[in-house]
KEKE-3310 file (N, C-alpha, C; in steps of 0.2 Angstrom, whole numbers, plus 5000, padded with zeros to 4 digits):
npx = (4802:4810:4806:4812:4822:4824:4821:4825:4839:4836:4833:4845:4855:4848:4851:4863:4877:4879:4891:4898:4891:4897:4911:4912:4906:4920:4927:4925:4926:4942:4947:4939:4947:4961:4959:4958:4971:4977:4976:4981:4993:4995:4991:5003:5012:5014:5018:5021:5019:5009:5015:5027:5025:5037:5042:5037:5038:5042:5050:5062:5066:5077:5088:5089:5094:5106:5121:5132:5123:5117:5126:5132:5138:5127:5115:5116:5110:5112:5112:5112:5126:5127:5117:5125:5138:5134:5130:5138:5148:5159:5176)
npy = (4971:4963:4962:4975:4974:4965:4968:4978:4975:4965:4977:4982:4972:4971:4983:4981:4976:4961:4953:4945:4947:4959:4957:4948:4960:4972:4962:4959:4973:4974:4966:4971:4986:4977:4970:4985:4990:4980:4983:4995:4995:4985:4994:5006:4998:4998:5009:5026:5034:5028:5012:5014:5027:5036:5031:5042:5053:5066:5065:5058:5067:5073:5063:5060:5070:5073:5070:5067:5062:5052:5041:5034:5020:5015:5020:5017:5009:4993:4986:4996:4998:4985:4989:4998:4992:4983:4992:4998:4999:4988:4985)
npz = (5263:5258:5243:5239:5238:5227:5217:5215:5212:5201:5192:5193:5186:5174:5170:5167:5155:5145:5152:5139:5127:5126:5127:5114:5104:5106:5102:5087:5084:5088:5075:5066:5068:5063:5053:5042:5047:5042:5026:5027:5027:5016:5005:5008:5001:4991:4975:4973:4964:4947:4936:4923:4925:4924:4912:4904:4888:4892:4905:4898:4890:4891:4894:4878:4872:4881:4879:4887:4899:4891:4886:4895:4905:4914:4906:4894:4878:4877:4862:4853:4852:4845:4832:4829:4825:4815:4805:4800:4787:4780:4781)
capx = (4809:4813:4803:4811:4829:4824:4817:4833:4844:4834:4834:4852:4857:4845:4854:4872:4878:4883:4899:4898:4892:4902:4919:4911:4908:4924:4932:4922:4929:4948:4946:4939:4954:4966:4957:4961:4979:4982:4974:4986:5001:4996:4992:5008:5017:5013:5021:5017:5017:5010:5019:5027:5025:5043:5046:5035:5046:5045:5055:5066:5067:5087:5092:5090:5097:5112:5126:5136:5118:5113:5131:5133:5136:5120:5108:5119:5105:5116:5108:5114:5131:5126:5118:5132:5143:5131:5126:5145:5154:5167:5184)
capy = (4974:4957:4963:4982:4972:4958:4974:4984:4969:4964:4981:4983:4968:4973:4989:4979:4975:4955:4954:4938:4952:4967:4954:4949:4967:4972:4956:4961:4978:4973:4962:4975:4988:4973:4972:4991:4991:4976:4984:5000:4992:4985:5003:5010:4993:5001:5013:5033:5034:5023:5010:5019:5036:5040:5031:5046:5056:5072:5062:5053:5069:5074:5058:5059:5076:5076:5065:5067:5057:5045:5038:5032:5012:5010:5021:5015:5002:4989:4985:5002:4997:4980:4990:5003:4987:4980:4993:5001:4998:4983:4990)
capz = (5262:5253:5237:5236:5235:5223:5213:5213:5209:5196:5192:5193:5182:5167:5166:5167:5148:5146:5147:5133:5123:5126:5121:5106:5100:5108:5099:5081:5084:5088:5071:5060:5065:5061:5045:5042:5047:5036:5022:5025:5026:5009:5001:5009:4999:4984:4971:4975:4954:4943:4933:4917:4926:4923:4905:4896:4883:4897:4908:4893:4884:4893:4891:4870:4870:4885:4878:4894:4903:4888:4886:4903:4905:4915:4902:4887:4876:4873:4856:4850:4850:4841:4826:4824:4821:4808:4800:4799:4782:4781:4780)
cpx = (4812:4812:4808:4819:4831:4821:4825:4840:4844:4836:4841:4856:4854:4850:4861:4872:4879:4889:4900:4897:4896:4909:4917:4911:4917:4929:4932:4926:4937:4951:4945:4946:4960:4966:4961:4967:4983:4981:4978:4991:5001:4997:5002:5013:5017:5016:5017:5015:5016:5015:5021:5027:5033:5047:5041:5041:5047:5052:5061:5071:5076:5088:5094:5093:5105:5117:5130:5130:5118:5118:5134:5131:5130:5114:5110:5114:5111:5116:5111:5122:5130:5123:5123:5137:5140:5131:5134:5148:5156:5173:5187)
cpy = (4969:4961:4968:4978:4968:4966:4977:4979:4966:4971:4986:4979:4970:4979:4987:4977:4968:4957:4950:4943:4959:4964:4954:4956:4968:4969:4960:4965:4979:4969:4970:4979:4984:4972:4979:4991:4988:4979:4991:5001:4992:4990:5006:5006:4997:5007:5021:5034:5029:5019:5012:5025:5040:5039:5037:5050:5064:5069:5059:5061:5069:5070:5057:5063:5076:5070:5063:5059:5048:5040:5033:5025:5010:5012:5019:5008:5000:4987:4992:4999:4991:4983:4993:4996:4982:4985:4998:4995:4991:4987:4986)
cpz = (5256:5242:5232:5233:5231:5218:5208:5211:5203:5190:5187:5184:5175:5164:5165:5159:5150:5145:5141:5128:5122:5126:5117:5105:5102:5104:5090:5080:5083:5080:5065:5059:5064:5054:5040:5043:5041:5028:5019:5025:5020:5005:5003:5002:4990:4981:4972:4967:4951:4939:4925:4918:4922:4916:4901:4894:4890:4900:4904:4891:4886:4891:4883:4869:4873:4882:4884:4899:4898:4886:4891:4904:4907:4911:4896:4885:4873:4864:4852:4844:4845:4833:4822:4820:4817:4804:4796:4792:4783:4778:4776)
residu = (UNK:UNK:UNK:UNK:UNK:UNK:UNK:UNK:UNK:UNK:UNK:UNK:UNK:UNK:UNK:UNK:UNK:UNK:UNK:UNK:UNK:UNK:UNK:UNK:UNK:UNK:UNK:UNK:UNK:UNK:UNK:UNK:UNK:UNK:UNK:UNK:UNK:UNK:UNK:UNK:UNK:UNK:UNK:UNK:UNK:UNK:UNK:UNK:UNK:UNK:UNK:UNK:UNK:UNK:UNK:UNK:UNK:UNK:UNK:UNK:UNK:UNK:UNK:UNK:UNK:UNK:UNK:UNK:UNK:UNK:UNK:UNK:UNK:UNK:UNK:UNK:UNK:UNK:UNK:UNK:UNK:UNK:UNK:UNK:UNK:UNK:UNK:UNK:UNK:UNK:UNK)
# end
């Protein structure tokens, strides 16, 4: 009777995982999707459109046309007013 319970014990245990291995995996596992999150956090940190996406002329062209827009302290190029007043006359 000794044999059939040293059989099935044996038996039993063979088919048991290590736990020593079933944390490491587990660990490896918790590790990679850390990997992954951090990696999607950085993508999200990023811009939906490229850099320049928004300086081409489609985007600009109102500005050069609408006076109302392109006069406006914050789009006003400073530099503008500096050549009018060079390149204006002296009185």
């Amino acid at each position: 009777m000794g044999f059939i319970m040293e059989f099935a014990e044996n038996l039993i245990l063979k088919l048991m995982e290590d736990p020593k291995e079933r944390d490491r995996r587990f660990r490896e596992h918790v590790y990679r999707v850390k990997d992954r999150c951090e990696k999607t956090k950085e993508m999200w940190s990023y811009p939906m459109r490229p850099y320049g996406f928004w300086t081409f002329e489609r985007h600009n062209s109102q500005l050069a046309w609408d006076a109302q827009i392109s006069q406006v302290p914050g789009r006003r190029d400073p530099y503008d007013d500096v050549l009018q007043h060079y390149s204006a006359p002296p009185k």
